[in-house]
C-alpha positions in Angstrom: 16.5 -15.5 89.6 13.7 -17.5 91.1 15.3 -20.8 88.6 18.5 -20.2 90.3 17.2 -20.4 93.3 15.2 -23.4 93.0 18.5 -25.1 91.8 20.4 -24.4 94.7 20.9 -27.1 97.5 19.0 -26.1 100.9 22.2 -25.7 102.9 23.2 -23.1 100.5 19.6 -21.4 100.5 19.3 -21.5 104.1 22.9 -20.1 104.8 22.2 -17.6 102.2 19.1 -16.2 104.3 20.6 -16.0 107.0 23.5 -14.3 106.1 20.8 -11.4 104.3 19.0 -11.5 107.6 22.0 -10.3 109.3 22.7 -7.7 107.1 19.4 -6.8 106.0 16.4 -7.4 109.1 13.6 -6.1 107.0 14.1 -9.2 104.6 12.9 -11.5 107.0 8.9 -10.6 106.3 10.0 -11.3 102.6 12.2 -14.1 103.1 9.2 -16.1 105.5 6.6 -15.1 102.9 9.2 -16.7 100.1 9.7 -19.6 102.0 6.4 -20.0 103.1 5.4 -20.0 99.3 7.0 -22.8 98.2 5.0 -24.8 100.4 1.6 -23.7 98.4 1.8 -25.3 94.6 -0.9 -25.0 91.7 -0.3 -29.0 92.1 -2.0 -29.1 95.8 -5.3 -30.2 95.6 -8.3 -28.2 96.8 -8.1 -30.5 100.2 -4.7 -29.5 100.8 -5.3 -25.7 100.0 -8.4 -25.5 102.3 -6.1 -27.1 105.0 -3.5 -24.8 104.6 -5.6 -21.6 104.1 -7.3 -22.3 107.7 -3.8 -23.6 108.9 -2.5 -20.0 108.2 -5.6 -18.3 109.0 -5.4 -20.2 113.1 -1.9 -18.5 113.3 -2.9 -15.2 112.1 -6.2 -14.8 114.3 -3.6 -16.4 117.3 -1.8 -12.9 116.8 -4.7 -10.9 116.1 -6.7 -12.0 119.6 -3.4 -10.5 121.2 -3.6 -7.0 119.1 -7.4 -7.2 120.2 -6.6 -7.9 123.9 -3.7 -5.7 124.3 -4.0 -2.9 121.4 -1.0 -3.8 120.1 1.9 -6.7 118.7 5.4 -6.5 118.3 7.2 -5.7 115.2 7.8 -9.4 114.8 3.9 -10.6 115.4 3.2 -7.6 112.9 6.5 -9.0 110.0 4.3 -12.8 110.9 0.9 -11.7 110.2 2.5 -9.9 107.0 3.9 -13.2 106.0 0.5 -15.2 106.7 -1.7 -13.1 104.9 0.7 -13.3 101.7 0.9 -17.1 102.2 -3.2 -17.1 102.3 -3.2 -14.7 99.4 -1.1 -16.8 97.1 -3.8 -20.0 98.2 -6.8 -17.7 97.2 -5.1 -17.0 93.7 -4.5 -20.8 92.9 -8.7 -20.7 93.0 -8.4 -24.4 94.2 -10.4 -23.7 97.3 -13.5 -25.7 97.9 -16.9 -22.7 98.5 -17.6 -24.3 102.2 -14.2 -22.9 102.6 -14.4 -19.6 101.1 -17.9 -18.4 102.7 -16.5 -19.9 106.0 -13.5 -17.7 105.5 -15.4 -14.5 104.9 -17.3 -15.5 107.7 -14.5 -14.9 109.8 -12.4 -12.2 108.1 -15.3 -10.2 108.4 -16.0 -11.1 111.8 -12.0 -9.6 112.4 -12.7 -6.4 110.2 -16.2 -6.2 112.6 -14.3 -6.0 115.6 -11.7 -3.1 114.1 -8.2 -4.7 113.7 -7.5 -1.4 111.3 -4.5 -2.4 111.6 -4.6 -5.1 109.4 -7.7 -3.9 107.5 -6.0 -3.8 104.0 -4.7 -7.0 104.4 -8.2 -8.7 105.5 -10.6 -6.8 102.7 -7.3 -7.9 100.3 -8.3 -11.5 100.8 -12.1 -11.4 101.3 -12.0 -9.2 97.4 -9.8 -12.5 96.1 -11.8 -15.0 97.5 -15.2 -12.9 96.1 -14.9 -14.5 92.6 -17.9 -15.5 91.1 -21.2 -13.4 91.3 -22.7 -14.7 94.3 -19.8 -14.5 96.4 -19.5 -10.7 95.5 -23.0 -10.4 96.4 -22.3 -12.2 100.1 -19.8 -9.9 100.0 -21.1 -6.6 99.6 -24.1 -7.7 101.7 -21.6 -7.9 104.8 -20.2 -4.6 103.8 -23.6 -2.9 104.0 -24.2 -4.4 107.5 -21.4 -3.3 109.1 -22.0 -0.6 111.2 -19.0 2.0 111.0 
């Protein structure tokens, strides 16, 4: 399915979504992820990827200062943040992400998870596990998890 898709012409792809958007609302989160995907390649380079993965992550902490400040988002914030965290996800499994990048990201997932977006807790410890590849950055890892005070 995915090689027929690839093959189609973007008028057709984009009149296809939205005609399942109509029909089918709850395919949006999938459909932004999807699209969002094909943005983030095995063929970027590590500069590219760190770029992107903070691109993202400035959109996703735009919407989680709101659920901080008011307790809660809309459906659409939440179906967004969805989206963003698979994009980030699908960066983080490429591995092409330079360790400045990756201890700077913990840095401030954690710093979220710290402040008790439980709302998006699977999401964020989803990320800081795939980005935790190599021994020390398991260690930093688990060293965080034992200062944080539940």
């Amino acid at each position: 399915m995915q090689d027929e898709l690839k093959k189609m012409k973007k008028d057709d792809l984009i009149s296809m979504i939205v005609d399942i958007c109509k029909e089918k609302p709850e395919f949006i989160k999938i459909i932004y992820a999807f699209l969002d995907y094909k943005k983030v390649s095995f063929e970027n380079s590590q500069e590219e990827n760190d770029r992107l993965i903070f691109e993202y992550w400035g959109e996703l902490k735009r919407i989680l200062i709101g659920f901080d400040f008011y307790g809660e988002i809309s459906e659409k914030q939440e179906e967004k943040a969805d989206g963003l965290f698979y994009s980030m996800g699908n960066i983080v499994k490429t591995g092409k992400i330079s360790e400045k990048v990756k201890y700077r990201l913990l840095d401030e997932l954690f710093e979220q998870h710290d402040k008790g977006m439980f709302i998006f807790e699977e999401q964020l410890t989803d990320i800081m596990f795939a980005l935790s590849q190599s021994e020390e950055e398991i260690e930093y890892l688990f060293e965080k998890f034992e200062n944080f005070d539940s």
